[in-house]
PDB file with SEQRES, HELIX, SHEET and CRYST1 records, atoms N, CA, C and O in Angstrom:
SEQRES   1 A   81  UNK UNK UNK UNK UNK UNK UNK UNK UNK UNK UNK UNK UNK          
SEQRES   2 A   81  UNK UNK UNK UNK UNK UNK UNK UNK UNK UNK UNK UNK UNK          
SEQRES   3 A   81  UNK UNK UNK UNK UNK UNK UNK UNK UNK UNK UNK UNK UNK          
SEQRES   4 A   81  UNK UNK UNK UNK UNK UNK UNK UNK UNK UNK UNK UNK UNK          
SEQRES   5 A   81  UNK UNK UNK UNK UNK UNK UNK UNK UNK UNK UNK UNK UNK          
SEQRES   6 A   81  UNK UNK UNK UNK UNK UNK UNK UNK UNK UNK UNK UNK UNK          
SEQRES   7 A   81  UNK UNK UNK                                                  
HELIX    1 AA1 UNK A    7  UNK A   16  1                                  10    
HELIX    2 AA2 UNK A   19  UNK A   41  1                                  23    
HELIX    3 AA3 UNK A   47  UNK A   66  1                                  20    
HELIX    4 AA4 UNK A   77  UNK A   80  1                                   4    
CRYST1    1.000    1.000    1.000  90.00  90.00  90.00 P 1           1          
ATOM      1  N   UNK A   1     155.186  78.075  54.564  1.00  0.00           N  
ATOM      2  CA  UNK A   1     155.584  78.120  55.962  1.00  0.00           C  
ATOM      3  C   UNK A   1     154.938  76.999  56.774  1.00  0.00           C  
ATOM      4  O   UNK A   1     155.335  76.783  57.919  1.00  0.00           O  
ATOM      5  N   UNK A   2     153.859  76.204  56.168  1.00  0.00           N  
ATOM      6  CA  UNK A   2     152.989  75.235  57.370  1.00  0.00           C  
ATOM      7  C   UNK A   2     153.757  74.503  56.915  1.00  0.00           C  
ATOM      8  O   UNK A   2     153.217  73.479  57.335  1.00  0.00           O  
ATOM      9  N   UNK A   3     154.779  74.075  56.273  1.00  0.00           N  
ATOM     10  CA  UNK A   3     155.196  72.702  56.233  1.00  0.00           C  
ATOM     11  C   UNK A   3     157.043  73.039  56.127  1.00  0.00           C  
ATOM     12  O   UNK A   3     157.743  72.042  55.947  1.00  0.00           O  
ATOM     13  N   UNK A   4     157.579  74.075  56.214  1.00  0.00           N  
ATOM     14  CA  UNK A   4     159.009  74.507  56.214  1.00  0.00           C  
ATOM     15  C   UNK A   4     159.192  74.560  58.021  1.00  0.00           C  
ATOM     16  O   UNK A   4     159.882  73.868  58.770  1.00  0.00           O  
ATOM     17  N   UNK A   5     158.311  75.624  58.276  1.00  0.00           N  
ATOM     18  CA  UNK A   5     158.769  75.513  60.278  1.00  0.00           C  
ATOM     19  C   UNK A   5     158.600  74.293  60.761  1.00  0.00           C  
ATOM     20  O   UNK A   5     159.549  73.855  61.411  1.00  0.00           O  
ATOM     21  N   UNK A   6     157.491  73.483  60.611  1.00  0.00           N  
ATOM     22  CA  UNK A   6     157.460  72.437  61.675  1.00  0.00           C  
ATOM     23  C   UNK A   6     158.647  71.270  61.228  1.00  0.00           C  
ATOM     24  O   UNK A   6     158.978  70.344  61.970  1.00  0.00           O  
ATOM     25  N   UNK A   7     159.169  71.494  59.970  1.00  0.00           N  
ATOM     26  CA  UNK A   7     160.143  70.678  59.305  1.00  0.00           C  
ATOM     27  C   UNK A   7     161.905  71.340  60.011  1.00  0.00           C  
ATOM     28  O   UNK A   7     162.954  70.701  60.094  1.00  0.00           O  
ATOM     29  N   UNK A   8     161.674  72.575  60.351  1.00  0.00           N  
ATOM     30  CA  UNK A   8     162.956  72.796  61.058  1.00  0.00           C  
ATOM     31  C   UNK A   8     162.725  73.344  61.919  1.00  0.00           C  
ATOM     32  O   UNK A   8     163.333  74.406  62.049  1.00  0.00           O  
ATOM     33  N   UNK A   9     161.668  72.923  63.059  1.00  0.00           N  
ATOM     34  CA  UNK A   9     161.936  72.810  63.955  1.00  0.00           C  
ATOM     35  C   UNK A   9     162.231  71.146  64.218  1.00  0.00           C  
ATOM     36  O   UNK A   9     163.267  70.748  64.750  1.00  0.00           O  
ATOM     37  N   UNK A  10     161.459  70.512  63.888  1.00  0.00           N  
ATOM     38  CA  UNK A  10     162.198  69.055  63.931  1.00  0.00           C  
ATOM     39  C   UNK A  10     163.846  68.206  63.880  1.00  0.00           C  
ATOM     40  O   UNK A  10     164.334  67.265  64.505  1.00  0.00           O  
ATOM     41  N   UNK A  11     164.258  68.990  62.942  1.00  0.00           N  
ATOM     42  CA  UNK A  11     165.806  69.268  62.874  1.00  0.00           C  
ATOM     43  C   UNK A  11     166.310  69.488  63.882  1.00  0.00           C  
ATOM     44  O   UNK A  11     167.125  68.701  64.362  1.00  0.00           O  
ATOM     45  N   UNK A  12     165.920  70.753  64.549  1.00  0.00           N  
ATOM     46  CA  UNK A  12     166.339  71.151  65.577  1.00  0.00           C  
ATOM     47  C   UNK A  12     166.475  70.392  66.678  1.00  0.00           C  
ATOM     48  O   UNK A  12     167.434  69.973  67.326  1.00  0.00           O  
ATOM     49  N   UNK A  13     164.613  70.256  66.786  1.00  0.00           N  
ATOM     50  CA  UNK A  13     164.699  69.153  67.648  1.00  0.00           C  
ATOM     51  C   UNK A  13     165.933  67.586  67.718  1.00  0.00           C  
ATOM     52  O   UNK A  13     166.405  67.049  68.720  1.00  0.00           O  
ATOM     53  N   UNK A  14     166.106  67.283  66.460  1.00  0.00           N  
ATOM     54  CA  UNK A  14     166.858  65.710  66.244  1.00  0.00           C  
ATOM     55  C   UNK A  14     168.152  66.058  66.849  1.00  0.00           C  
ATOM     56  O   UNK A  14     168.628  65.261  67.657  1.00  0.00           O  
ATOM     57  N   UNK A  15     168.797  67.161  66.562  1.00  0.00           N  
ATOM     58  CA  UNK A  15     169.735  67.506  66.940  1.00  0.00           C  
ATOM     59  C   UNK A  15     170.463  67.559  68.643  1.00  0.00           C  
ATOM     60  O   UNK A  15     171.625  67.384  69.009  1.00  0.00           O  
ATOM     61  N   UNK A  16     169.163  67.886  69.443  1.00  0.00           N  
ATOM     62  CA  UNK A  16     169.527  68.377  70.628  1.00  0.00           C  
ATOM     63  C   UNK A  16     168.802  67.218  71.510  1.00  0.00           C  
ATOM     64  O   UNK A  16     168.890  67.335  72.732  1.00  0.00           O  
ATOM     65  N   UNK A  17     168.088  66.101  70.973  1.00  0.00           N  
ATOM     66  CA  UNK A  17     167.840  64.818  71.638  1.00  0.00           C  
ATOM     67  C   UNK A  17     168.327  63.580  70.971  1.00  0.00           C  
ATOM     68  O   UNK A  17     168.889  63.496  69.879  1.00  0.00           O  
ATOM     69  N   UNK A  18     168.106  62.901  71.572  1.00  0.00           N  
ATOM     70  CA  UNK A  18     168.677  61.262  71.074  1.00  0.00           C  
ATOM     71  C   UNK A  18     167.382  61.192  70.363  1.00  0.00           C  
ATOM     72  O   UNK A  18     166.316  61.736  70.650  1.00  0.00           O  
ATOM     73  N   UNK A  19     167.780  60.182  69.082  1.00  0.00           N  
ATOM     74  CA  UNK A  19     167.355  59.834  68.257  1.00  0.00           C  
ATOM     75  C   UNK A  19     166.201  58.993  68.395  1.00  0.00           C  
ATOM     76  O   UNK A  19     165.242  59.000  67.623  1.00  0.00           O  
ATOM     77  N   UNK A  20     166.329  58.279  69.398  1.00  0.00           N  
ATOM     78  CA  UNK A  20     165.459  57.122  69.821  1.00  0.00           C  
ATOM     79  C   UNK A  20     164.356  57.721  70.183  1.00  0.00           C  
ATOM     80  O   UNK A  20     163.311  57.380  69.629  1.00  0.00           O  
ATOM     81  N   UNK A  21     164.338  59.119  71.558  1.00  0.00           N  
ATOM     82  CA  UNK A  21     163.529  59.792  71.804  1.00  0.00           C  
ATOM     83  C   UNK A  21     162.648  60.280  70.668  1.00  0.00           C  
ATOM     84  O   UNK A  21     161.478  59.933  70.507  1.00  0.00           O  
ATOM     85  N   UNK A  22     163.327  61.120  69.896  1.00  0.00           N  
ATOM     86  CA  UNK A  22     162.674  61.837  68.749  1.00  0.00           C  
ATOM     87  C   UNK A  22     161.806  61.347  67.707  1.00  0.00           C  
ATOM     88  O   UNK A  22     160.929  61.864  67.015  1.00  0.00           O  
ATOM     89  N   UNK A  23     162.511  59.745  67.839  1.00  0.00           N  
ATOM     90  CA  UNK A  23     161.234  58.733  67.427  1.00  0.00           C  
ATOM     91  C   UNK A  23     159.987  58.392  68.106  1.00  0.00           C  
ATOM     92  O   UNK A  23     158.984  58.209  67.416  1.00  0.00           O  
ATOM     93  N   UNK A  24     159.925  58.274  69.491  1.00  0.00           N  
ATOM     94  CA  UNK A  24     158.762  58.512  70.224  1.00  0.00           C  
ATOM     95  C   UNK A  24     158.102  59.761  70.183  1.00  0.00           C  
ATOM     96  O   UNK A  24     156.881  59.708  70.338  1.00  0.00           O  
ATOM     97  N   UNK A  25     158.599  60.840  70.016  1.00  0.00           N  
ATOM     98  CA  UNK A  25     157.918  61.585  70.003  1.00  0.00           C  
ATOM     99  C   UNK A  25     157.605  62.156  68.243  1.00  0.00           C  
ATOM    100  O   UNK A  25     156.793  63.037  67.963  1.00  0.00           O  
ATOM    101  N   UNK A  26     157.910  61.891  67.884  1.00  0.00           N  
ATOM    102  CA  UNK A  26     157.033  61.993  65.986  1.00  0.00           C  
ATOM    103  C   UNK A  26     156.116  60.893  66.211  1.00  0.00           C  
ATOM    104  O   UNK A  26     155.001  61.321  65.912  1.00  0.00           O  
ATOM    105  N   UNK A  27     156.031  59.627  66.608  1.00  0.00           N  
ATOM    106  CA  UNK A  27     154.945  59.099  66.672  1.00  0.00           C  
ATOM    107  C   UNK A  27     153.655  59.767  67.683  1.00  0.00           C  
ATOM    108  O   UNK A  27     152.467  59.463  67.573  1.00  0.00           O  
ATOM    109  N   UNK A  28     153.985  60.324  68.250  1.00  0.00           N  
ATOM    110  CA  UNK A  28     152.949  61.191  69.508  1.00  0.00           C  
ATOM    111  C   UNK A  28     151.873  62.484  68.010  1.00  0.00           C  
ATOM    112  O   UNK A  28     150.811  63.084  68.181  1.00  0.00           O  
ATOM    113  N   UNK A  29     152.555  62.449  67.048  1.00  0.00           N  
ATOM    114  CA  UNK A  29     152.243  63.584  66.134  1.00  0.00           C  
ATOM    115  C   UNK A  29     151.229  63.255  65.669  1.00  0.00           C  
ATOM    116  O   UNK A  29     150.681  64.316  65.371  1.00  0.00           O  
ATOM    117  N   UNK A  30     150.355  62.152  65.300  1.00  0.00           N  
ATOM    118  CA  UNK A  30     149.064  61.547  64.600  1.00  0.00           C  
ATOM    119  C   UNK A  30     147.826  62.151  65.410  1.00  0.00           C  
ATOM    120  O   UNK A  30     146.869  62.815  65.011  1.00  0.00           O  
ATOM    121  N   UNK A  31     148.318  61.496  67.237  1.00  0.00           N  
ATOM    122  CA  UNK A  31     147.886  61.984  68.114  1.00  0.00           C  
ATOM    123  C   UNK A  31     147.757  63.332  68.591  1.00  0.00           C  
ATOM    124  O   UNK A  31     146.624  63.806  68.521  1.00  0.00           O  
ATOM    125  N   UNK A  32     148.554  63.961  69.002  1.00  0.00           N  
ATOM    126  CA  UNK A  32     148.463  65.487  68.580  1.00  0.00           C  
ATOM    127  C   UNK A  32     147.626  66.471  67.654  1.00  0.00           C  
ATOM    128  O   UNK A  32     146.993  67.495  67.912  1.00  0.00           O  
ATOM    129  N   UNK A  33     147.888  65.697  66.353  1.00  0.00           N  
ATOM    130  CA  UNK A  33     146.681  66.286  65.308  1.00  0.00           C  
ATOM    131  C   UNK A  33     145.699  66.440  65.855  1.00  0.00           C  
ATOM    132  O   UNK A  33     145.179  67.530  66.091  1.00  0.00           O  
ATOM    133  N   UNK A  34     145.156  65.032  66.238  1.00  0.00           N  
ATOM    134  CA  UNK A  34     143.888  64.327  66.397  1.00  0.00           C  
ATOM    135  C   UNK A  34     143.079  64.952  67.725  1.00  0.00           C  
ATOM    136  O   UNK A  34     141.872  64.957  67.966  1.00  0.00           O  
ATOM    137  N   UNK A  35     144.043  65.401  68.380  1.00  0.00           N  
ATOM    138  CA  UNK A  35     143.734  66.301  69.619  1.00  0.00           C  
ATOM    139  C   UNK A  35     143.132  67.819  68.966  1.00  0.00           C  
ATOM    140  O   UNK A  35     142.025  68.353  69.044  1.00  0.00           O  
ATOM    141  N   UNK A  36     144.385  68.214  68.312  1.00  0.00           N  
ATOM    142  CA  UNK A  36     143.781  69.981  67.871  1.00  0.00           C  
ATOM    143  C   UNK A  36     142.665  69.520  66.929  1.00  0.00           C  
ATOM    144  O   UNK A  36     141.691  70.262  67.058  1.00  0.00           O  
ATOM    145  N   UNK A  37     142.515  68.783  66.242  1.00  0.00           N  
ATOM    146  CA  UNK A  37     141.083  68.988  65.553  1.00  0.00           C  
ATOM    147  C   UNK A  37     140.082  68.723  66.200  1.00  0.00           C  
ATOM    148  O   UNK A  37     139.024  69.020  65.646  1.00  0.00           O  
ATOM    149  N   UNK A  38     140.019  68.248  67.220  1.00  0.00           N  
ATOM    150  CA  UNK A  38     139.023  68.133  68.297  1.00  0.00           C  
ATOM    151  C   UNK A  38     138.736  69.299  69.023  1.00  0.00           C  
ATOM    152  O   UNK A  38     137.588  69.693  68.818  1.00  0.00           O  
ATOM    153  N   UNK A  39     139.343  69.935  69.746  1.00  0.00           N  
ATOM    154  CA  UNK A  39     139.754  70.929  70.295  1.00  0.00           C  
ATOM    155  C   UNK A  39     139.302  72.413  69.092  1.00  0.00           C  
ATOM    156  O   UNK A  39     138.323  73.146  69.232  1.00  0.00           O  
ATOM    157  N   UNK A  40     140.217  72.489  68.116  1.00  0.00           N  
ATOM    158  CA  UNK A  40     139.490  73.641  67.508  1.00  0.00           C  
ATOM    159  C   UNK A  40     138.933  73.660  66.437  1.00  0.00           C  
ATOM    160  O   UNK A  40     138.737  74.773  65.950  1.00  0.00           O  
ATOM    161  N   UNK A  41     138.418  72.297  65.585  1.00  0.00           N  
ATOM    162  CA  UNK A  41     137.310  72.233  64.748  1.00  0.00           C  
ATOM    163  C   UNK A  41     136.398  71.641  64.751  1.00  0.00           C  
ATOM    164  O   UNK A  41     135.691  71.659  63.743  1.00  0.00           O  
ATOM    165  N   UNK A  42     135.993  70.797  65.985  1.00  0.00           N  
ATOM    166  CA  UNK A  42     135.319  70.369  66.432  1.00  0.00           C  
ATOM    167  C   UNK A  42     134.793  68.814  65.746  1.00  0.00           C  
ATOM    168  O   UNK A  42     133.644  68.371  65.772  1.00  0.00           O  
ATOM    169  N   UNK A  43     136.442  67.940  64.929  1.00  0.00           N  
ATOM    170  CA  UNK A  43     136.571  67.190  64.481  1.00  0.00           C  
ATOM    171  C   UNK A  43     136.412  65.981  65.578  1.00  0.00           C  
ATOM    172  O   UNK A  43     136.765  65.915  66.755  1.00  0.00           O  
ATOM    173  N   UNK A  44     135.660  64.943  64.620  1.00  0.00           N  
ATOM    174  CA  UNK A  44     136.159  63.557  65.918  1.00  0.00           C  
ATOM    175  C   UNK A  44     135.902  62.088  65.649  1.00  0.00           C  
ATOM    176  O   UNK A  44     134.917  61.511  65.188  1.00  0.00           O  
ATOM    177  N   UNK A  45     137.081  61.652  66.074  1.00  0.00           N  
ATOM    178  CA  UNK A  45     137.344  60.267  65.790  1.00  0.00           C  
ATOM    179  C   UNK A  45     136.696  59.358  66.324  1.00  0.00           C  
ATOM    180  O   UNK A  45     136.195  59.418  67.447  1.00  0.00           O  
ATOM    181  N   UNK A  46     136.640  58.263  65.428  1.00  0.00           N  
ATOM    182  CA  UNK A  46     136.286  56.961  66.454  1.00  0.00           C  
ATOM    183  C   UNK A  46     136.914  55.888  67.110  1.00  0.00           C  
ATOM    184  O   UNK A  46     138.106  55.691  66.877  1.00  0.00           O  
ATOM    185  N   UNK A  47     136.334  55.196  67.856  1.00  0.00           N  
ATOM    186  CA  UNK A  47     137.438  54.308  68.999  1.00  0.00           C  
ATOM    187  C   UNK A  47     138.057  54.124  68.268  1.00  0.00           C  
ATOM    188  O   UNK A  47     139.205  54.562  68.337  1.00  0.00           O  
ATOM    189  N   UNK A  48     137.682  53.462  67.300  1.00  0.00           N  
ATOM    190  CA  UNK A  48     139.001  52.322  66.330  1.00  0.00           C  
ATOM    191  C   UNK A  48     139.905  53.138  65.950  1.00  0.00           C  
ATOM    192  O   UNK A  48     141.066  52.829  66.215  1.00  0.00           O  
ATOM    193  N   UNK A  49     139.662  54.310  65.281  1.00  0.00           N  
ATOM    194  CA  UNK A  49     140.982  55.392  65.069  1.00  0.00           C  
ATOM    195  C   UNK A  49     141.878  55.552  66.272  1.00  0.00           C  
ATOM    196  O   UNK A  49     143.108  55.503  66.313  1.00  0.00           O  
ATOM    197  N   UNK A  50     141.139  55.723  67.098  1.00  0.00           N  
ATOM    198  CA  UNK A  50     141.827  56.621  68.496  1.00  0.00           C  
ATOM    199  C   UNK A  50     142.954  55.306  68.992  1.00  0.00           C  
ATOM    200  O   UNK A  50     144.168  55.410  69.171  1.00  0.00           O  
ATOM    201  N   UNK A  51     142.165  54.190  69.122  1.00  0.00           N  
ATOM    202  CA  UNK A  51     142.875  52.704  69.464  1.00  0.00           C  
ATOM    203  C   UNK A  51     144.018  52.685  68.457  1.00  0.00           C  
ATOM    204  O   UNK A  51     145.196  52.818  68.791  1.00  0.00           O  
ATOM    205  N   UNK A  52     143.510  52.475  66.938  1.00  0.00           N  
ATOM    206  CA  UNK A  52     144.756  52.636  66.240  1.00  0.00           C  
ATOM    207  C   UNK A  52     146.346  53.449  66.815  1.00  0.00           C  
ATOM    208  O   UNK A  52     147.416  52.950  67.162  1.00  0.00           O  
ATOM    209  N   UNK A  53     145.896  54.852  66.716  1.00  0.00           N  
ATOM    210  CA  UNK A  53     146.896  55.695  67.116  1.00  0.00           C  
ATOM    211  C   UNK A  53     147.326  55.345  68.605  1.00  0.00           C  
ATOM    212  O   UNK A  53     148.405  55.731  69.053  1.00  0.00           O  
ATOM    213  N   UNK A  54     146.403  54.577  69.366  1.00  0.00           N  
ATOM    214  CA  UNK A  54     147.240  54.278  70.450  1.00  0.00           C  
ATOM    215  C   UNK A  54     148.225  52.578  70.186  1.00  0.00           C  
ATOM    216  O   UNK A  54     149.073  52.273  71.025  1.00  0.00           O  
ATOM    217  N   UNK A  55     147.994  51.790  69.157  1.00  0.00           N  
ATOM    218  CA  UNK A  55     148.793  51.136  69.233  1.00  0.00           C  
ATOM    219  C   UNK A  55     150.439  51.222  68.703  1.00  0.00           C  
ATOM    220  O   UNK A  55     151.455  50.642  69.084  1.00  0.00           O  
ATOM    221  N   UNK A  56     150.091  52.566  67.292  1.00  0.00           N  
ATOM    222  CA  UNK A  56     151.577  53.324  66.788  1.00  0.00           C  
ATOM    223  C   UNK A  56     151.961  53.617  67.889  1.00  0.00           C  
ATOM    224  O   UNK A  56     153.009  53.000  68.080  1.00  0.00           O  
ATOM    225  N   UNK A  57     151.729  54.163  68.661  1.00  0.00           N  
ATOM    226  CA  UNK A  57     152.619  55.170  70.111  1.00  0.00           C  
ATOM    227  C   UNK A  57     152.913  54.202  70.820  1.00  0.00           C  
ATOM    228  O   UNK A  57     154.032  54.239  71.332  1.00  0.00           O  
ATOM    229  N   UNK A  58     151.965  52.914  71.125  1.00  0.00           N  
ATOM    230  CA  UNK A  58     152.652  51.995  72.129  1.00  0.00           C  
ATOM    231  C   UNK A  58     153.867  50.930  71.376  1.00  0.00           C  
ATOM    232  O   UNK A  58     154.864  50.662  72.047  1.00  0.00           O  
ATOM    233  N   UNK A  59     153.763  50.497  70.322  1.00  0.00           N  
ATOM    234  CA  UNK A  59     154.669  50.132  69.248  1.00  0.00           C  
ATOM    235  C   UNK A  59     155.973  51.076  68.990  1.00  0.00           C  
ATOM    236  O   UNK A  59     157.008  50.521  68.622  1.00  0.00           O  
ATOM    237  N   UNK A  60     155.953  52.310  69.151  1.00  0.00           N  
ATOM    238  CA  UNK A  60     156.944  52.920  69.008  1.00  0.00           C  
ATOM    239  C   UNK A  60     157.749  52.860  70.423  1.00  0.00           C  
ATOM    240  O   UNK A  60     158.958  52.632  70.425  1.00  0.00           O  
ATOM    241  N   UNK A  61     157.123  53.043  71.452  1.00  0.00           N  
ATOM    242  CA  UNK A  61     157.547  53.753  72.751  1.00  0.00           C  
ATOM    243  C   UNK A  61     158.330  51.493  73.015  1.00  0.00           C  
ATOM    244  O   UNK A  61     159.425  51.125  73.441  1.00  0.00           O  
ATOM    245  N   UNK A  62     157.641  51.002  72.731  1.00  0.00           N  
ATOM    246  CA  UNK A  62     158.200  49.543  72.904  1.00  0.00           C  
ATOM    247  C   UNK A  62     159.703  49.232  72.273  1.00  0.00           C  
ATOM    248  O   UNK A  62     160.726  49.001  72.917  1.00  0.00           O  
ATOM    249  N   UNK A  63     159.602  49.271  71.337  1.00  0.00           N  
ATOM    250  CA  UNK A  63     160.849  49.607  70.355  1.00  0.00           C  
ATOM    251  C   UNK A  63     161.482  50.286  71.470  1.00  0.00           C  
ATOM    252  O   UNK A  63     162.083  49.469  72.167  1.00  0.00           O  
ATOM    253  N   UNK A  64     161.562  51.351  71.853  1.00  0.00           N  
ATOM    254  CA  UNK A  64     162.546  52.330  72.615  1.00  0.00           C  
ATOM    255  C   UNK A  64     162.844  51.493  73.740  1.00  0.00           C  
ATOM    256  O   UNK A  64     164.042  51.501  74.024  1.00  0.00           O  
ATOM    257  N   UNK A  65     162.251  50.902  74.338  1.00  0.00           N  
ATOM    258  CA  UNK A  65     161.826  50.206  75.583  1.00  0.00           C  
ATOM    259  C   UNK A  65     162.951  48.757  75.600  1.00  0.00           C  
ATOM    260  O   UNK A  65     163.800  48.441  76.433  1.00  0.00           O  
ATOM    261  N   UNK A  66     162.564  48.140  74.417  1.00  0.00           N  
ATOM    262  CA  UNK A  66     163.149  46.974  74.651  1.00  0.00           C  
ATOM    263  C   UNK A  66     164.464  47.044  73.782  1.00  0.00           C  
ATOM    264  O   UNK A  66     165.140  46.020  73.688  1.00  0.00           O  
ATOM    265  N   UNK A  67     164.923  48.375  73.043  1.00  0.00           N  
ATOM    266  CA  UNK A  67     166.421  47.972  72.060  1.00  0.00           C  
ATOM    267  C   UNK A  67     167.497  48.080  73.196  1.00  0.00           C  
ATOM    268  O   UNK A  67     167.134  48.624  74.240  1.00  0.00           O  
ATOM    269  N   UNK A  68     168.488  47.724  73.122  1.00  0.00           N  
ATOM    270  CA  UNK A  68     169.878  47.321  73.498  1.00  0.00           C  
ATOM    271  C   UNK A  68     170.357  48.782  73.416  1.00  0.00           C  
ATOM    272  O   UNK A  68     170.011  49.632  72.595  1.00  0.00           O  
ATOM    273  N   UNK A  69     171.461  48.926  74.713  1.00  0.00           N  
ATOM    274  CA  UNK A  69     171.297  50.552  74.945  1.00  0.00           C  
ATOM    275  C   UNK A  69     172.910  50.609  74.236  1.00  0.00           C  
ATOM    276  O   UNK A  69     173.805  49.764  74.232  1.00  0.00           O  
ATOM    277  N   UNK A  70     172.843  51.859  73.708  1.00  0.00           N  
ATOM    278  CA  UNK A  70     174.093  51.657  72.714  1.00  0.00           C  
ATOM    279  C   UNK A  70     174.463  52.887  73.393  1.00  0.00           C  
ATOM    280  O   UNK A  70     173.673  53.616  73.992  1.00  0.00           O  
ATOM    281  N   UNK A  71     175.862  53.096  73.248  1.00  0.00           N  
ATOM    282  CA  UNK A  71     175.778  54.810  73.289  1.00  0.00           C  
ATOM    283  C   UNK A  71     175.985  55.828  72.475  1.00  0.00           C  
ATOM    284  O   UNK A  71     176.198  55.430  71.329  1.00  0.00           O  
ATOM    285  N   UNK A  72     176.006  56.769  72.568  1.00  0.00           N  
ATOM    286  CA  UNK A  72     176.002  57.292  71.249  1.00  0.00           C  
ATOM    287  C   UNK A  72     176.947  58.368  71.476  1.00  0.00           C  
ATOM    288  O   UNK A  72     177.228  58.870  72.564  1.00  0.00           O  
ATOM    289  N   UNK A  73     177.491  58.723  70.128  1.00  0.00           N  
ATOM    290  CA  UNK A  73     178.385  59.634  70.018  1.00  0.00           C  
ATOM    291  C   UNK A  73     178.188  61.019  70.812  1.00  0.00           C  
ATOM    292  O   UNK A  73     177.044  61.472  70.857  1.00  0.00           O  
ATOM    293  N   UNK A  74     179.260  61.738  71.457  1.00  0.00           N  
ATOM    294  CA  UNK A  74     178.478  63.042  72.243  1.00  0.00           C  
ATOM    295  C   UNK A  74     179.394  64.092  71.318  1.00  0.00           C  
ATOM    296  O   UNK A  74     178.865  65.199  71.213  1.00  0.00           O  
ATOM    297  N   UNK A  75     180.533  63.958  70.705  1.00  0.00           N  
ATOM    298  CA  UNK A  75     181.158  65.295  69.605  1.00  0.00           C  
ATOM    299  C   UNK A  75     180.859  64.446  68.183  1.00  0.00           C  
ATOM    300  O   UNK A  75     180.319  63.415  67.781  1.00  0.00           O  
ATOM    301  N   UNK A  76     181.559  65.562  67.742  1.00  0.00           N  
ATOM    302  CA  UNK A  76     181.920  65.303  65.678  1.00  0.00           C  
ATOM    303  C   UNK A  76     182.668  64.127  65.667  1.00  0.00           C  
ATOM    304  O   UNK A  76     182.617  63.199  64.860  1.00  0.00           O  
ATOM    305  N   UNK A  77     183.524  64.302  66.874  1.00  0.00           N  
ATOM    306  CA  UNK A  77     185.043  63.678  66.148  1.00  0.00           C  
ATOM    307  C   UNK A  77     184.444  62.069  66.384  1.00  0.00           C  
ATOM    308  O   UNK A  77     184.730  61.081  65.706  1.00  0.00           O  
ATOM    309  N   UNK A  78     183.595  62.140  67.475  1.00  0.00           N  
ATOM    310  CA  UNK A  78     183.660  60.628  67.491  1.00  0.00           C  
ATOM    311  C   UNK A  78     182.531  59.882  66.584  1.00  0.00           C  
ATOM    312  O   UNK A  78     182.216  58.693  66.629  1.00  0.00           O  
ATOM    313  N   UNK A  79     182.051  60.827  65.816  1.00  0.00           N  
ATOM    314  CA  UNK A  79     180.973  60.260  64.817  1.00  0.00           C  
ATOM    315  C   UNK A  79     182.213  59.899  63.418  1.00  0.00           C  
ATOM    316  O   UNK A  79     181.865  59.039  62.609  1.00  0.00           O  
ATOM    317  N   UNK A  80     183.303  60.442  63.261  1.00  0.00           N  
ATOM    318  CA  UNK A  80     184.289  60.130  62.238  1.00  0.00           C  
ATOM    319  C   UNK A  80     184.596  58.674  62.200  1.00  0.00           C  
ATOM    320  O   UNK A  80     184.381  57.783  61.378  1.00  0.00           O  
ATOM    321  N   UNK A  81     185.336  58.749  63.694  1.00  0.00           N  
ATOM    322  CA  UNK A  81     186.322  57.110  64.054  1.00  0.00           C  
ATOM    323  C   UNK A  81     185.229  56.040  63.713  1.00  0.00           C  
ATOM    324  O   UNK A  81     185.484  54.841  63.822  1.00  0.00           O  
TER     325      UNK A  81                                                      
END                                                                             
């Protein structure tokens, strides 16, 4: 179950946001960890980690930032044509 729910809820998630989003936010997930183990095991990183994970998130969120806005399909049918 620790690795089946958070795997469909993700699905879920892809489904009901744009894609692009859902890529910013799986990169937010390193970070996130890195938060609850702080928080409830009293785990902890150092700058350079923490910096790291902030350059994935700013690298990702850039990507989103600067691609060419496409639009995207909103039914089935037009994912066929």
């Amino acid at each position: 179950m620790s690795s089946a729910l958070p795997y469909t809820l993700e699905m879920v998630a892809l489904k009901a946001i744009p894609a692009r989003v859902f890529g910013v936010m799986m990169s937010l997930e390193p970070a996130l960890a890195a938060l609850s183990g702080l928080l409830f095991l009293g785990e902890r990183l150092n700058v350079l980690q923490w910096v790291a994970m902030g350059c994935v998130i700013a690298a990702s969120a850039g990507i989103h930032l600067s691609a060419p806005r496409v639009a995207e399909p909103s039914t089935p049918a037009e994912l066929i044509t």
